[in-house]
C-alpha angles and dihedrals in degrees: 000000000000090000109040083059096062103042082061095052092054094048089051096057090045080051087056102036087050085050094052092040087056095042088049085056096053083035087065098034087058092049090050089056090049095062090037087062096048090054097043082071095066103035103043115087097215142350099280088067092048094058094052091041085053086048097052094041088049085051098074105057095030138014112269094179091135106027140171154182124193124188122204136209111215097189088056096032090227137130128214128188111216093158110054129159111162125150087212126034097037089199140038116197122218123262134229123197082010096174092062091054124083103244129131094234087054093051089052092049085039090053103025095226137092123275125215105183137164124224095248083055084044086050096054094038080059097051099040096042123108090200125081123282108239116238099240132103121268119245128220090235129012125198118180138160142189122257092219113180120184091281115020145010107254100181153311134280123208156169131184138172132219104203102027118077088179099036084114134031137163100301092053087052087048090051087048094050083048099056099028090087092051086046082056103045090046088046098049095041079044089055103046099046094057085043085055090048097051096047093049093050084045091058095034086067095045099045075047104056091028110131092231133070108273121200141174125193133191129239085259087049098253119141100262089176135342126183130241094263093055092046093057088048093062102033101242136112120252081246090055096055105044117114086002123155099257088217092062085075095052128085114245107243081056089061091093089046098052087053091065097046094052088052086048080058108048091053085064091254116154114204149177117223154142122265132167116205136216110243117209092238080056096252118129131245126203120212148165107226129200112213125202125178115212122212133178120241091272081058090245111157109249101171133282144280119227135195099191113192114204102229091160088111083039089050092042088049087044090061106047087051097057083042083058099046089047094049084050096047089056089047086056101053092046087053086060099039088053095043074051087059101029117031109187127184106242077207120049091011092230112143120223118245115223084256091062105253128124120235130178110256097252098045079055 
């Protein structure tokens, strides 16, 4: 007996070391997916390889063979599914008012946690339910988790199988809840990458094709980036400006001048103000800049930004108009200076003697 004992007891503690041993491998291959999907972030081009990168690194700790992520909009209240593989139902369309439907991927964004469910518990959800049924086919077993990120849920991530009521069970929920938050991370860095892409790419082509000179300094006051308009001001090619000194284009009694600006800069001063500049074929160009200094969150000075508007034709047409009032003014004065000499009556047209009587012009 004693024996036997003892031989069961060895072959429980081979049970459990097997156990560990096997829970250590799908410990590691988690925690390789993990690291497969941060660095997906930074070596995939777009979202969609993102999604594809998520679903080959899930593959290797569960099966993934129908697989899904769904993003929601929270201000429309509203899902989409730009990543699908189901063997199955080949499109999922998007959902609007999603949290008053009765979808699985609704009750895990409803309830914030991950759902393990059967298809007979599917079934009754269906019948009892007072929100519309979606229109998709019900799985045999249905696994699906949040993609919670610090401050929202952004989605859900999920797998199900059509043929095999125990393809999941407790652990895999447990692996999807492990890896959901990396997914989100990765989704929403993802996200907002391509958002500030996309943004930059949208104000490039408006500072481009700006009707104003547009240019950017560094914090040693080289052209870090200038627009098409400023470029043809000055007579020189995008290529011809880049990384160029910012006092080559000023004239050099501005130079003084231009000291006193960049200190005005770097303490973080924005200002309005006239500048002529220098042209490469050596004309002059007269211009209102405005001036804005740019700073990092610790207020340090990084350079400045500059809208530069070509006057020179306001200050040209300025200055004829002062030269022709001035012209009239002095017309002005030499008509009074000859009605002085020369008095005449607008009237009777006699012209009065020094002696102040009128006479009739031929008779003077």
């Amino acid at each position: 007996m004693t024996g036997k004992s003892s031989c069961e007891e060895l072959e429980e503690k081979i049970r459990l070391l097997e156990h560990e041993l096997g829970q250590q491998k799908r410990f590691g291959k988690i925690n390789s997916a993990l690291r497969t999907i941060a660095n997906a972030v930074n070596t995939t081009l777009n979202q969609d390889e993102l999604f594809t990168a998520i679903h080959a690194a899930l593959s290797s700790v569960i099966d993934t063979t129908n697989f899904y992520i769904a993003l929601y909009d929270k201000n429309l209240d509203s899902i989409r599914f730009p990543y699908i593989v189901d063997s199955v139902d080949e499109y999922y369309p998007p959902v609007v008012n999603v949290s008053k439907t009765a979808s699985l991927t609704a009750e895990v964004l409803r309830s914030g946690s991950p759902l393990l469910i059967g298809k007979a518990a599917i079934l009754r959800q269906r019948e009892s339910s007072l929100f519309p049924i979606p229109n998709c086919t019900p799985s045999e077993t249905w696994l699906g988790v949040p993609l919670q990120t610090q401050s929202e849920i952004i989605g859900v991530i999920a797998v199900q199988s059509y043929v095999d009521p125990l393809c999941y069970d407790q652990t895999d929920l447990e692996v999807m809840a492990a890896v959901s938050d990396q997914v989100a991370i990765a989704l929403d860095r993802k996200r907002k990458e391509e958002a500030l892409i996309e943004s930059e790419a949208r104000f490039r082509r408006i500072v481009a094709t700006a009707n104003e000179g547009i240019v950017s300094i560094s914090a040693d006051w080289r052209v870090l980036y200038a627009n098409e308009h400023f470029a043809k001001m000055l007579g020189y090619t995008l290529d011809e400006l880049q990384g160029r000194a910012f006092e080559e284009f000023l004239r050099e009694e501005d130079l003084d001048d231009f000291v006193i600006q960049k200190a005005a800069r770097k303490l973080g001063e924005n200002e309005r103000f006239e500048r002529t500049f220098r042209t490469r074929q050596g004309g002059l160009v007269r211009t209102l800049v405005s001036a804005t200094a740019i700073v990092d969150e610790d207020n340090q000075f990084l350079g400045s930004f500059g809208m530069i508007t070509d006057i020179t034709a306001l200050k040209d047409t300025q200055q004829k108009l002062q030269e022709t009032v001035a012209e009239l003014r002095k017309a002005v004065e030499q008509i009074k200076t000859l009605r002085g000499i020369v008095p005449i009556c607008m009237h009777c047209k006699n012209i009065r003697d020094d002696k102040g009587f009128w006479k009739q012009v031929e008779i003077y």
